[in-house]
Structure formats: structure tokens, C-alpha cells
C-alpha positions in Angstrom: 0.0 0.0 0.0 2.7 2.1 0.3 4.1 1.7 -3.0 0.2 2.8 -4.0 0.3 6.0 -1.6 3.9 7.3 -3.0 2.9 7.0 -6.5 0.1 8.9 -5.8 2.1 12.1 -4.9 3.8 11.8 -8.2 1.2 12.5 -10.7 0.6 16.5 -10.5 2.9 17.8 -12.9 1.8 20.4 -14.7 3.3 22.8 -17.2 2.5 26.2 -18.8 2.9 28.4 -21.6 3.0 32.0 -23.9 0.9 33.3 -25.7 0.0 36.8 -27.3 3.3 37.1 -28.1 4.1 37.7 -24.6 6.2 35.2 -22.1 4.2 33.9 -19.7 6.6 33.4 -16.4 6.8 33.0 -12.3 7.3 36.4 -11.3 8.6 37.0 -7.7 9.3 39.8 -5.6 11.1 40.1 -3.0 8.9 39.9 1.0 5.9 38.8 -0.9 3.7 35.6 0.6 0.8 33.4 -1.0 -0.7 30.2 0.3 -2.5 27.6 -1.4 -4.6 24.8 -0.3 -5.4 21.3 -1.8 -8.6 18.9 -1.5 -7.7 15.1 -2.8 -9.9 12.5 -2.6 -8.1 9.0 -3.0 -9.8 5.6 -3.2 -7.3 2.6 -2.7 -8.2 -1.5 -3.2 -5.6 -4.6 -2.9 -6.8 -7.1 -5.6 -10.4 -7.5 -6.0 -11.2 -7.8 -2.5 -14.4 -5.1 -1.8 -12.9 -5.4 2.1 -9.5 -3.7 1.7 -10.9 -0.6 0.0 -9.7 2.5 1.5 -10.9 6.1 0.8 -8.8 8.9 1.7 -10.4 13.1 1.9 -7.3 15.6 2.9 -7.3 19.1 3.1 -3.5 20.5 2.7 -2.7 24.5 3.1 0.7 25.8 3.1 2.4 28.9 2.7 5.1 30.7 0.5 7.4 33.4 0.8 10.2 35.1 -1.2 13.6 35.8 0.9 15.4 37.4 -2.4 15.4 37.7 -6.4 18.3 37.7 -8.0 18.6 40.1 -11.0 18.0 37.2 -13.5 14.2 36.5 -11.4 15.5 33.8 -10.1 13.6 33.0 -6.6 14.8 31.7 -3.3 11.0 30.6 -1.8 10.8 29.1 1.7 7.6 26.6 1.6 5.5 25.6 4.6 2.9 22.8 5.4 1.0 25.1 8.0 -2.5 22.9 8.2 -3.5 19.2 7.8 -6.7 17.6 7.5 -7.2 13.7 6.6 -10.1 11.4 7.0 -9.5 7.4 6.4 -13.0 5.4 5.8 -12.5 1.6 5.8 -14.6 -1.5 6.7 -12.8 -1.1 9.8 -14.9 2.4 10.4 -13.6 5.6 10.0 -10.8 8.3 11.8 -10.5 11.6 11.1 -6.9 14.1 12.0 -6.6 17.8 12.5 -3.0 19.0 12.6 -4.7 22.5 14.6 -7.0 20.3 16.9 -4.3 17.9 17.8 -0.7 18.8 16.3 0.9 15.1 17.7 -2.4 13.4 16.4 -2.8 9.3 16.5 -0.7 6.9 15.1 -2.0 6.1 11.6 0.1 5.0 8.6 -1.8 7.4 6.3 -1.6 10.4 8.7 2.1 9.7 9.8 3.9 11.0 6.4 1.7 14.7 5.9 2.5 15.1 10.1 6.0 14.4 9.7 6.3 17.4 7.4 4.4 20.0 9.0 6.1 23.0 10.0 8.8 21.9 8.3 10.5 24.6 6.1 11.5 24.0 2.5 13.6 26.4 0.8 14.0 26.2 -3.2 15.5 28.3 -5.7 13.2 29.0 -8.6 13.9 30.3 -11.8 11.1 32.1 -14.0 10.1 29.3 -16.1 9.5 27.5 -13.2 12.8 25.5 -13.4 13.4 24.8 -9.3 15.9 23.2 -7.3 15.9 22.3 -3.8 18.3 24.3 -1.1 19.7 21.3 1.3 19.7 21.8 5.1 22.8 23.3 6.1 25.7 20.0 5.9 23.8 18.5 3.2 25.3 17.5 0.2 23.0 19.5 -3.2 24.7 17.2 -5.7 22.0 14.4 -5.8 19.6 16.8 -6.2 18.4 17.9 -9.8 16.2 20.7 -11.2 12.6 19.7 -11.3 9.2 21.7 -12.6 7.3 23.7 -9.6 5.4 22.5 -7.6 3.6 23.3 -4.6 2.9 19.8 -3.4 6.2 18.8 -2.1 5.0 18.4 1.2 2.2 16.1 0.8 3.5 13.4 2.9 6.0 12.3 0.5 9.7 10.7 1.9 11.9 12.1 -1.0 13.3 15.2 -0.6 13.2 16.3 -4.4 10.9 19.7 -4.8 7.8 17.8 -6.4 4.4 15.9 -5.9 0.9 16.3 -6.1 -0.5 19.5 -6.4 1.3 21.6 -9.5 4.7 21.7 -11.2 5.3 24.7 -13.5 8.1 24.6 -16.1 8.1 26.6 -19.7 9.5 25.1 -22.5 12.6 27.1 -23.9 10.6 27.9 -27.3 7.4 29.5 -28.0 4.6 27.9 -27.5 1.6 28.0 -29.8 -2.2 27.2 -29.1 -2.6 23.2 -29.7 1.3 22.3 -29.7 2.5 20.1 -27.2 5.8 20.4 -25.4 7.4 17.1 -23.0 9.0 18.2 -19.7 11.1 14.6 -18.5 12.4 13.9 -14.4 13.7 11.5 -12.8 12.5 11.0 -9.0 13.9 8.4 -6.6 11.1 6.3 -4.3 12.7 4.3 -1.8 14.9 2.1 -3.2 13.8 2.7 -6.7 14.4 5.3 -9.4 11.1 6.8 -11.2 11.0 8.4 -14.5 8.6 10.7 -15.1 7.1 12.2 -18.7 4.8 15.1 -19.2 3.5 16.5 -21.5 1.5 20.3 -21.9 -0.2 21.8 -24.1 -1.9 25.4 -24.3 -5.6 25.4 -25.1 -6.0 29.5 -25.0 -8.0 31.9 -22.3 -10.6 31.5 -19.7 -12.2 34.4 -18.3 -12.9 33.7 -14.2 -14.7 36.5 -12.4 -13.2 39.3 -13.7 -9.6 38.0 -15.1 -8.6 36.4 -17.8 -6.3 33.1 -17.4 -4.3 30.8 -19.2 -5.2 27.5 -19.3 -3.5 24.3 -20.4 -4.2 20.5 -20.2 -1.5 17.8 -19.0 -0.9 14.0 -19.0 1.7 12.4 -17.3 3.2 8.7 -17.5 6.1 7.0 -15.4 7.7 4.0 -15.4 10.9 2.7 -13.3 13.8 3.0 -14.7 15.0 -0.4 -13.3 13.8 -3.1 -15.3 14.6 -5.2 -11.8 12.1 -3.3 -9.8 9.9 -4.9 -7.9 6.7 -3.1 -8.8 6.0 -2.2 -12.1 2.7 -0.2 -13.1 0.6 -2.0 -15.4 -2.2 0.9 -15.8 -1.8 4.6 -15.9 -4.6 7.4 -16.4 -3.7 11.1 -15.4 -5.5 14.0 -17.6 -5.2 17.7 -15.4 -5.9 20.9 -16.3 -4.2 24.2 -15.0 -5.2 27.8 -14.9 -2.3 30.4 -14.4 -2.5 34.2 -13.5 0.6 35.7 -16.0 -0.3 39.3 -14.4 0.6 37.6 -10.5 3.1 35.0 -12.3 1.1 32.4 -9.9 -1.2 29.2 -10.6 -4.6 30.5 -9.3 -6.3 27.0 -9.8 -5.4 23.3 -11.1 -7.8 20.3 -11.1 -6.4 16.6 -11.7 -7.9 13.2 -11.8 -5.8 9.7 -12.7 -6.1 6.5 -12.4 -3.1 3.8 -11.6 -2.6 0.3 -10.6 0.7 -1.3 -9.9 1.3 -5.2 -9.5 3.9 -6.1 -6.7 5.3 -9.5 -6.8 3.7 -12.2 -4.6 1.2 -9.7 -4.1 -2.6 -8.6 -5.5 -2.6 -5.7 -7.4 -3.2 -2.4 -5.6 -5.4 -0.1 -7.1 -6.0 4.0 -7.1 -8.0 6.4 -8.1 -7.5 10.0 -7.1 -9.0 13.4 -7.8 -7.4 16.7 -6.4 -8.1 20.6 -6.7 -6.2 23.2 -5.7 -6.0 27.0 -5.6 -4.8 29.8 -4.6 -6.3 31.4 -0.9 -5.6 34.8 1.3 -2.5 34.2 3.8 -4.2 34.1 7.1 
């Protein structure tokens, strides 16, 4: 089930475009703060037995703030998972966590991973086409770790330490991009023992006019695979279609909705199966 859960946290990356003949790109300045919350709802089964279903609602909200831009736009952002909500429904009944009604919380395998990063502070460097790499705690070595799209979901719970995971990754391609044409942004992400390559793809599909603004919006699907051919899991079905809408006045993802579908076959083991939908936004800094 684990296997199942960290998968799960992969599949939200999304990328973004120009258009109008202007760039579309992060924009940062310097003091600034935004937060953004997330709603997922995950359904997990082992094989075809009705009895290990498991259904999964969380609510995540964290918060962002610039310490500098460098001349170039380049970012140093400090992230924070500030509030966690999760409710678990099985057979077995159902248990609910509140990171603000009970910081420590109960022991739960589900709710273990998302409390483990709370308050914990995550410092990246971003450039303006949303190419990010993650500052190491002070001793740490950065070599092993690589440039990746944005994403605000890197503390979902998650036991890499890569800037990633489900809720929105941001990276322009390097040439223009036109209504309709595609554009493939590839990663590599390491999950336990195993190494996971992941391949996206983005295309712009024009305007959408929300309240009073006008946004870009672009569709994504992403595949992975590991890049062993000796792991032990391998994934035998994947679905992810998501859809992003991005503010290029505020040089911010104001809204993104996903949905996917994946089932991965462990040997010696029945087939565990997800579904998973997510929305998230952007909200006022409380």
C-alpha cells in the first residue's frame, strides 16, 4: 500500500505556456507571501477484494514566501505545510486528523507522512520558467539533487526530498509555444529504493475568463515507469488528464484540477489499485 500512496504524490505535474506574443513566467518579488490549499480524494483497493478498500479526503494548506530575487528573477522561496486535515474510511470504520485540533495526532500510517512534514521549512530556488531546485539543510550534500518543474505539493506526505508531488509543477519550454502544440517536460525521482522516470506533456488550449480575469489555461498527462527493469513493482495501468489555470499578471497558478487512475502489481502480491482526484488554488495568507 505504500508503494500505491507514493505513486500517488507523483502525478501532479503540470506545465505552462506564452501566448499573445508575450512570455508567460513565475514572477517573484522580494517579501511577498501566497498560500495555497489542496482537496484530494483517494480511493485505494488490494486485488479484488471489496474489504480492503480504503478512501482517503485531505485538506492541505501551506504557505510561500520570497527571501530574495536575484537580477536574472531567479527565486529563493521558503515553503511551509502550516495545516492538515485527513479522514480514512474503511470496513474497519472511520478516523479523522486535525494538525490544529491535535498537532501530535494518532498513530496512523496514512496520517504519519503529511504530520512528519508539518512546520517543516523548505527552501527552493526558482527560476522564471518555473525550473526549481531544492536548497539542502545546512551539511547536506546539493549534488544528488536535480532541477525539477514547480510544484507546490512537495510536502504532501512524500519521503523524498526532491521539490515535487501532487498538487502543481510549472516549467516553460525554452521555445514558443503555440495554441494546440505540445511540449514534453522529463524527471527522474527516486522512491525508496527505486528510481522513477517521469514524462509530461502540456499543451496550451488558449483563455478563460474567471470572475473578472482572464487566465491561461493548459491541459496535461503524465506517464512514469521505473527506470530499473529489476524493480519490484512495475505499473501496469496509468490514467492522469489535469488541467491548469495560471495568473501571467501575478506569475502564480490561481487554480489546477487533476484526476488519474493507476494500478501497480507487486510480486507475490494482489494488485493495488488507485483512483485519485485533487483541486487546488490559490487562498488569502491568514
Amino acid at each position: 500500500m505504500k508503494i500505491a500512496i507514493s505513486f500517488a504524490l507523483l502525478f501532479s505535474l503540470l506545465s505552462m505556456p506564452f501566448a499573445s506574443g508575450e512570455e508567460i513566467r513565475w514572477k517573484f518579488v522580494a517579501g511577498e507571501r501566497w498560500a495555497m490549499e489542496s482537496e484530494q480524494s483517494t480511493e485505494m483497493q488490494i486485488g479484488d477484494d471489496e474489504s480492503e478498500k480504503i478512501s482517503l479526503q485531505q485538506t492541505l494548506t501551506w504557505q510561500a514566501s520570497v527571501e530574495q530575487v536575484s537580477q536574472d528573477g531567479t527565486a529563493t522561496v521558503s515553503q511551509e505545510l502550516v495545516h492538515a486535515k485527513l479522514t480514512v474510511r474503511s470496513v474497519r470504520g472511520e478516523q479523522s486528523f486535525d494538525s490544529k485540533a491535535s498537532p501530535n495526532g494518532t498513530n496512523n500510517p496514512y496520517w504519519n507522512p503529511t504530520r512528519a512534514q508539518l512546520g517543516r521549512q523548505v527552501r527552493t530556488q526558482i527560476r522564471p520558467t518555473g525550473e526549481a531546485i531544492e536548497i539542502p539543510p545546512s551539511g547536506e550534500s546539493a549534488g544528488a539533487t536535480e532541477a525539477h518543474p514547480v510544484s507546490y505539493s512537495n510536502l504532501l506526505g512524500t519521503n523524498h526530498s526532491s521539490f515535487s508531488t501532487p498538487g502543481v509543477g510549472i516549467q516553460f519550454p525554452k521555445n514558443e509555444i503555440e495554441i494546440g502544440r505540445p511540449w514534453n517536460i522529463q524527471s527522474k525521482w527516486n522512491l525508496g529504493d527505486d528510481e522513477v522516470l517521469v514524462d509530461s506533456t502540456y499543451q496550451y488550449v488558449g483563455t478563460e475568463v474567471i470572475g473578472a480575469t482572464t487566465l491561461d489555461k493548459f491541459k496535461s498527462s503524465t506517464g512514469a515507469r521505473f527506470a530499473s527493469a529489476s524493480a519490484q513493482a512495475k505499473i501496469t495501468k496509468q490514467d492522469f488528464a489535469g488541467t491548469i489555470w495560471f495568473d501571467r499578471q501575478l506569475g502564480k497558478v490561481t487554480r489546477l484540477e487533476s484526476a488519474q487512475e493507476l494500478i501497480i502489481a507487486v510480486p507475490g502480491s494482489p494488485h493495488q489499485r488507485l483512483l485519485q482526484s485533487m483541486e487546488l488554488r490559490l487562498v488569502p495568507v491568514r
